[in-house]
C-alpha positions in Angstrom: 0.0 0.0 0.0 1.4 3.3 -1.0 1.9 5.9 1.7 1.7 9.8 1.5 4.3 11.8 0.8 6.7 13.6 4.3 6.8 17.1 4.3 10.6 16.3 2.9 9.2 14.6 -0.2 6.6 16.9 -0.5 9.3 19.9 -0.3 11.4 18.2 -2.9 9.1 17.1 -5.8 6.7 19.6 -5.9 7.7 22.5 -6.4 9.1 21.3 -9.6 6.3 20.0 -10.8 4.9 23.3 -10.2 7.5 24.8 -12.3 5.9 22.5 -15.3 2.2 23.4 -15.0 1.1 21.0 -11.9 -1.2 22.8 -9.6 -2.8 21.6 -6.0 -6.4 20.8 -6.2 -8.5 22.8 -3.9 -10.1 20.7 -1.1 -7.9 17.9 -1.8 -4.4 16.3 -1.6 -4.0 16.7 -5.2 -2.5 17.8 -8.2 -3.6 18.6 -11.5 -2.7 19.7 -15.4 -4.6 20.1 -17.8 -2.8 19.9 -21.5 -3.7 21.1 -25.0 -2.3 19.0 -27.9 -2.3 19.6 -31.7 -5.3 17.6 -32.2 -6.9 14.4 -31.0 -4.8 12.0 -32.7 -2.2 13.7 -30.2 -4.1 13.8 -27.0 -5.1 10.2 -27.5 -1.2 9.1 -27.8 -0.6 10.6 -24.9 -3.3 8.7 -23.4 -2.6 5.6 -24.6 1.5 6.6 -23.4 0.4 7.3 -20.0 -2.1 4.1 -19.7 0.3 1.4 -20.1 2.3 3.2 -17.3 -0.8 3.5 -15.2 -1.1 -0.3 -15.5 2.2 -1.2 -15.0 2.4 0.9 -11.9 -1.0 -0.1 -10.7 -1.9 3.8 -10.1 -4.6 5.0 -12.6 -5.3 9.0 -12.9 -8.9 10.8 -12.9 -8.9 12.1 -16.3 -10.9 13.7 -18.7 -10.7 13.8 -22.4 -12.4 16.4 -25.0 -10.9 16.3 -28.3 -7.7 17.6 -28.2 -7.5 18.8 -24.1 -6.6 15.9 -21.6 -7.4 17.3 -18.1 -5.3 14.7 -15.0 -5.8 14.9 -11.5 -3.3 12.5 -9.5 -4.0 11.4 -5.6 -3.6 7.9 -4.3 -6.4 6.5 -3.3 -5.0 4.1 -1.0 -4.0 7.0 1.0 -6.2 9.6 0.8 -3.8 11.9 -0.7 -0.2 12.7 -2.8 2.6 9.3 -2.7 5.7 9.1 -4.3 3.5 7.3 -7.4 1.6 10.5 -8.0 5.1 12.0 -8.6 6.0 9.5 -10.7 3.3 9.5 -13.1 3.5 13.4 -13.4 6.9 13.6 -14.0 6.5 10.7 -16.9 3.1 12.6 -18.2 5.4 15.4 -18.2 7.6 13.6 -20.8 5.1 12.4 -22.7 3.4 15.0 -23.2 6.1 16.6 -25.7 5.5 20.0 -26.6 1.6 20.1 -26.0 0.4 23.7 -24.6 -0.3 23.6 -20.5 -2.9 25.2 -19.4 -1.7 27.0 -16.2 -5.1 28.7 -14.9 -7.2 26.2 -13.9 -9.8 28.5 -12.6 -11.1 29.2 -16.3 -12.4 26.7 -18.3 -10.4 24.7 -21.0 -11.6 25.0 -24.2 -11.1 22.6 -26.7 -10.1 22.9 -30.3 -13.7 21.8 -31.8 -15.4 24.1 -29.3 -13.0 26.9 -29.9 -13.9 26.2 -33.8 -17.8 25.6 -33.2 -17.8 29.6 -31.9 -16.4 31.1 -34.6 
């Protein structure tokens, strides 16, 4: 069973993660990022990238997926809040992710491509 994060570990992976877009959840011990790629052929990649590392490290994300935006929040359920596996899957996402735009304010709504297209 995972186990949350010390203030240490805390103090030494977050604030980089910070640096890359991650943002605390209000109301909760978690993190998110929320990501724009090229198109959905991108996002879904990502996905698919991110998945297989899920499974392999038996911690899955809450995620959401409109088009081209993929929107991750990472807790450990076990716990009831952040463990070294949240870390690990962000940074990975991180890398997978490429070059896809973050979306840093989380208190405005994301906007996908097609919806950004469908108000034109």
């Amino acid at each position: 069973m995972a186990t949350l994060l010390t203030p240490a570990e805390r103090n030494a992976g977050l604030p980089g993660l910070g640096e890359t877009g991650w943002a605390a959840v209000p109301d909760r011990d978690a993190i998110r990022k929320v990501w724009k790629f090229r198109n959905f052929s991108e996002a879904w990649g990502f996905m698919s990238r991110a998945a297989l590392l899920a499974e392999k490290l038996n911690h899955h994300p809450e995620w959401r997926n409109v088009y081209n935006v993929v929107d991750v929040t990472l807790t450990t359920h076990d716990c009831h809040g952040l463990s070294d596996l949240d870390l690990k899957l962000a940074e990975a996402m991180d890398r997978f992710a490429g070059q896809a735009e973050v979306q840093c304010d989380h208190g405005q709504p994301v906007q996908s491509l097609c919806q950004a297209r469908a108000a034109r």
